[in-house]
matplotlib code that plots the C-alpha trace (Angstrom):
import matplotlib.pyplot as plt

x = [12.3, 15.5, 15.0, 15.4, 18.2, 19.4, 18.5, 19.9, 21.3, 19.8, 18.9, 20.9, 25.0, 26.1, 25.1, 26.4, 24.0, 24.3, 24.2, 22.8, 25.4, 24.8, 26.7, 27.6, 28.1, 30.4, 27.8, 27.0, 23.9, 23.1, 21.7, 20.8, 21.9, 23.5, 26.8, 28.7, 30.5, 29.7, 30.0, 28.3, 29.2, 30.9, 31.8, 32.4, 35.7, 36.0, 37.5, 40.5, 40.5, 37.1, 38.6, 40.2, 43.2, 43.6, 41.3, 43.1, 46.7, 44.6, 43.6, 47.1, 48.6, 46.0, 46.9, 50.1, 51.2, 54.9, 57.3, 58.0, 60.6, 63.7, 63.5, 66.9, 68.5, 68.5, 71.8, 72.5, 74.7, 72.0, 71.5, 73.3, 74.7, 75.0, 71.4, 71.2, 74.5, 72.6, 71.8, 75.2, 76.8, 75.9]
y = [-0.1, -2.1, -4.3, -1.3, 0.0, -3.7, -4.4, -0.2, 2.4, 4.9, 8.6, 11.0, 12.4, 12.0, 9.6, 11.9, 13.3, 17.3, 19.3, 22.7, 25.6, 29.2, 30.9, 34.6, 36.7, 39.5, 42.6, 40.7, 39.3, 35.4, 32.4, 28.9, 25.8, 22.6, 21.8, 18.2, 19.0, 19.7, 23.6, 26.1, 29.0, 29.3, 33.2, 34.3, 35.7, 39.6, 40.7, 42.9, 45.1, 46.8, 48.2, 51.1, 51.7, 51.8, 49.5, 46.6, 47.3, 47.1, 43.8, 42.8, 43.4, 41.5, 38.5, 38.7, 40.4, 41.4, 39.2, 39.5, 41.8, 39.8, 40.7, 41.6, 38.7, 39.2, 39.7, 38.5, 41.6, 42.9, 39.2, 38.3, 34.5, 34.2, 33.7, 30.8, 29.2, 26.3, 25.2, 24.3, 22.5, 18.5]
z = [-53.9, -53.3, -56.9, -58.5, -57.2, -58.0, -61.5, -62.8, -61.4, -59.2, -60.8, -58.8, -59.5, -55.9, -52.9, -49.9, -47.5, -48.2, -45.0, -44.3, -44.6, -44.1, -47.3, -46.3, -49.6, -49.8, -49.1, -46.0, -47.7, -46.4, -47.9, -46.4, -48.9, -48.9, -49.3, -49.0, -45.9, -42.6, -42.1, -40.6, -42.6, -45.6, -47.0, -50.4, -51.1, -51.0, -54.5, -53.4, -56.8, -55.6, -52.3, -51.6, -51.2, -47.3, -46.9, -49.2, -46.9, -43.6, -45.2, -46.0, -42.7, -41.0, -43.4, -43.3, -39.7, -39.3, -37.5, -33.8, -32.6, -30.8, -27.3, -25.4, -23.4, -19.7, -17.5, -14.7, -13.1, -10.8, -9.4, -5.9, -6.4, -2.5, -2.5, -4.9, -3.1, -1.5, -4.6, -6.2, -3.0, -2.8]

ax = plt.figure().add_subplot(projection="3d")
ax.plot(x, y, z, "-o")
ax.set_aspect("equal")
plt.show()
C-alpha cells in the first residue's frame, strides 16, 4: 500500500514501464521480451568473422554504397534564344 512505499523503499531496480519487443536473433530465430523502450523489433548483430567471404563484401557495399557519379553539365548550343526573347525585354 501507499505507507509502505512511504516509510522504505520499494523492492524493484527500475520504475519504467518495460514494453513488449520482438528480439530477432541472428539464425532468424525470434523471441518476445521486454525492453525499456518502445520498439517493435530489435535484431542481434550478425558477427561478420563467420561469413564468407562474398557474402561479408556484399554486406559492406550495402553499408557503405559508393558515391554518386557527377553528372555532365548541360549546354545550351542546341537551344534557339529567339524563343525565350519575350522574356528578357521589360
Amino acid at each position: 500500500n501507499s505507507n509502505r512505499a512511504a516509510i522504505g523503499h520499494l523492492q524493484r531496480q527500475r520504475y519504467g514501464r518495460l514494453y513488449p519487443v520482438l528480439l530477432v536473433s541472428t539464425d532468424g530465430s525470434t523471441v518476445r521480451l521486454r525492453y525499456g523502450e518502445p520498439k517493435r523489433i530489435l535484431m542481434m548483430p550478425l558477427d561478420s568473422n563467420t561469413l564468407p567471404e562474398a557474402e561479408r563484401k556484399a554486406r559492406l557495399r550495402r553499408q557503405f554504397p559508393s558515391k554518386p557519379k557527377a553528372k555532365e553539365e548541360e549546354t545550351f548550343e542546341g537551344i534557339d534564344l529567339d524563343t525565350y526573347k519575350k522574356f528578357w525585354k521589360k
